[in-house]
C-alpha positions in Angstrom: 8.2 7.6 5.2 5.9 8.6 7.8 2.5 8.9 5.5 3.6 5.4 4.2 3.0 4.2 8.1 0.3 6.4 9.2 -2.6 4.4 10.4 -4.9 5.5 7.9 -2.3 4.9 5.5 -3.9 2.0 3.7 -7.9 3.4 4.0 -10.0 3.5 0.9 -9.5 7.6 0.7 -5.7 7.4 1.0 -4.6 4.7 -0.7 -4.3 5.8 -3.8 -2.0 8.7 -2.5 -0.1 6.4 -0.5 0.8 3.7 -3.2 2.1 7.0 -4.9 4.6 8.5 -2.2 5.5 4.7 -1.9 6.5 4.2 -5.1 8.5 7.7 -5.1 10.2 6.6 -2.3 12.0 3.5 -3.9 12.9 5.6 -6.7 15.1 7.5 -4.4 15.9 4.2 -2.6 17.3 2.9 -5.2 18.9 5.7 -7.2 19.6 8.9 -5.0 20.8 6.9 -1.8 23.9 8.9 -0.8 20.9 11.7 0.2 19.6 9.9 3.1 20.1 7.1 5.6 18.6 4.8 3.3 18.0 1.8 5.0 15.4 3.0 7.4 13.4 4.7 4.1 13.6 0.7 2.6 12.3 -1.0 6.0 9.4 1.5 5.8 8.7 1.1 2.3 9.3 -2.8 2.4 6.5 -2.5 5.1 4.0 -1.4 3.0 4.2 -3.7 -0.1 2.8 -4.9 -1.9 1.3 -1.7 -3.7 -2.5 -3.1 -4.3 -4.6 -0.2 -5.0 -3.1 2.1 -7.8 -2.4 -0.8 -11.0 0.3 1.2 -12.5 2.1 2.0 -9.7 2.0 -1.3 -8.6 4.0 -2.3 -11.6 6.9 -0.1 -11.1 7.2 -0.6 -7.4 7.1 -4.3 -7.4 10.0 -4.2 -10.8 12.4 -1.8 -8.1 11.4 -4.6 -6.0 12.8 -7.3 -8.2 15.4 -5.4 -9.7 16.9 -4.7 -6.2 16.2 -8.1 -4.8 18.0 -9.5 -8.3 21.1 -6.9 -7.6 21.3 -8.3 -3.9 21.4 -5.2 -2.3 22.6 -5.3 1.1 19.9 -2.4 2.0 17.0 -4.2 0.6 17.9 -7.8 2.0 19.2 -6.5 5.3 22.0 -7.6 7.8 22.2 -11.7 7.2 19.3 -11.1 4.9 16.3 -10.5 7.3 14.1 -8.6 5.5 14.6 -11.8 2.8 10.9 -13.4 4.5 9.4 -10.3 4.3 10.2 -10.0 0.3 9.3 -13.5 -0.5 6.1 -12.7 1.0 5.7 -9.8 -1.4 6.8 -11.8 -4.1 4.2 -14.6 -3.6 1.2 -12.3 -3.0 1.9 -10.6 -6.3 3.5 -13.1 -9.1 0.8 -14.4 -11.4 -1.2 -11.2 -10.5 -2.0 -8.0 -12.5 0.2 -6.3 -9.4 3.4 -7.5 -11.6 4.3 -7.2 -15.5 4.3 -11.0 -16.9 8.3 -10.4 -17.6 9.0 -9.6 -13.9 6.5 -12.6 -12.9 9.4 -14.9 -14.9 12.1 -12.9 -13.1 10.8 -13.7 -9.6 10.2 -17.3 -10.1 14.0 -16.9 -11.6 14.8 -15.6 -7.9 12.8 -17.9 -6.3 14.3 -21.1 -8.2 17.7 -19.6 -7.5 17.0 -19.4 -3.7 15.9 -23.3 -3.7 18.8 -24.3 -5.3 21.3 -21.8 -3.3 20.4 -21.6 0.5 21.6 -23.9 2.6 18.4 -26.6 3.8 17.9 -25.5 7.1 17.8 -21.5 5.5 15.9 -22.6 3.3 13.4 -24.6 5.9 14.0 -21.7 8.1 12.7 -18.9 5.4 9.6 -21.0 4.8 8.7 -21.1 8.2 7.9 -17.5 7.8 5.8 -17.6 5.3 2.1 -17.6 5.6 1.1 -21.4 4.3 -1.6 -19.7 2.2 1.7 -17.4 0.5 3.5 -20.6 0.1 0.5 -22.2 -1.8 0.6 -19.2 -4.2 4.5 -19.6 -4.7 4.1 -23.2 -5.4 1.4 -22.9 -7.8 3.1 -20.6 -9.8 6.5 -22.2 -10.0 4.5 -25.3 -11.0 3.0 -23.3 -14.0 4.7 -23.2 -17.4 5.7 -20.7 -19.2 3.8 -18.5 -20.9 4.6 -18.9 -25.0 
């Protein structure tokens, strides 16, 4: 966790190496968690995505991403789901990118849709609030683009 939050952790010379231990460490998030307190290792790594260096790691960070997000984990999404602005954020800087495979693009505007029509308004209103308006743009677009064939 700490070479994921070293200062230098996102410079041109690292961050190749650093989308890598990053992408090893939701792995163990998500299927060795009985090893290790495991919701401080998912605030760390939740802090650096999204991976945007290293394509094909990208990929299969951002799918534990959704994966976890879809399975509500309680780790991921936090007590009363604070780290929820923080993963909508990630999801609108990546969907409709090459950061995400095209199927897990359609799974997070699946999430997404399911969060309009599930929070409560003022949640809902609340959650947005917290989102850069350029990231809320990006959300917007894509949920306003069809489906690919």
């Amino acid at each position: 966790s700490s070479l994921i939050q070293a200062p230098n952790a996102r410079d041109p010379d690292s961050e190749p190496a650093t989308d890598n231990a990053v992408s090893a460490v939701g792995k163990v998030c998500e299927f060795c968690r009985a090893a290790f307190p495991v919701e401080q290792a998912l605030a760390g790594w939740l802090a650096y995505l999204p991976v945007k260096e290293d394509k094909e790691e990208a990929l299969i960070v951002h799918e534990h991403l959704v994966r976890m997000t879809e399975q509500n984990d309680t780790a991921l999404l936090g007590a009363n789901h604070e780290n929820l602005p923080k993963i909508v954020s990630v999801f609108a800087q990546i969907v409709g990118t090459d950061l995400v495979a095209e199927d897990v693009g359609t799974r997070i505007k699946a999430l997404i849709m399911n969060l309009q029509t599930s929070m409560p308004p003022e949640q809902l209103q609340s959650l947005w609030s917290q989102i850069p308006p350029e990231q809320q743009q990006s959300l917007q677009a894509c949920m306003a683009a069809p489906a690919s064939a």
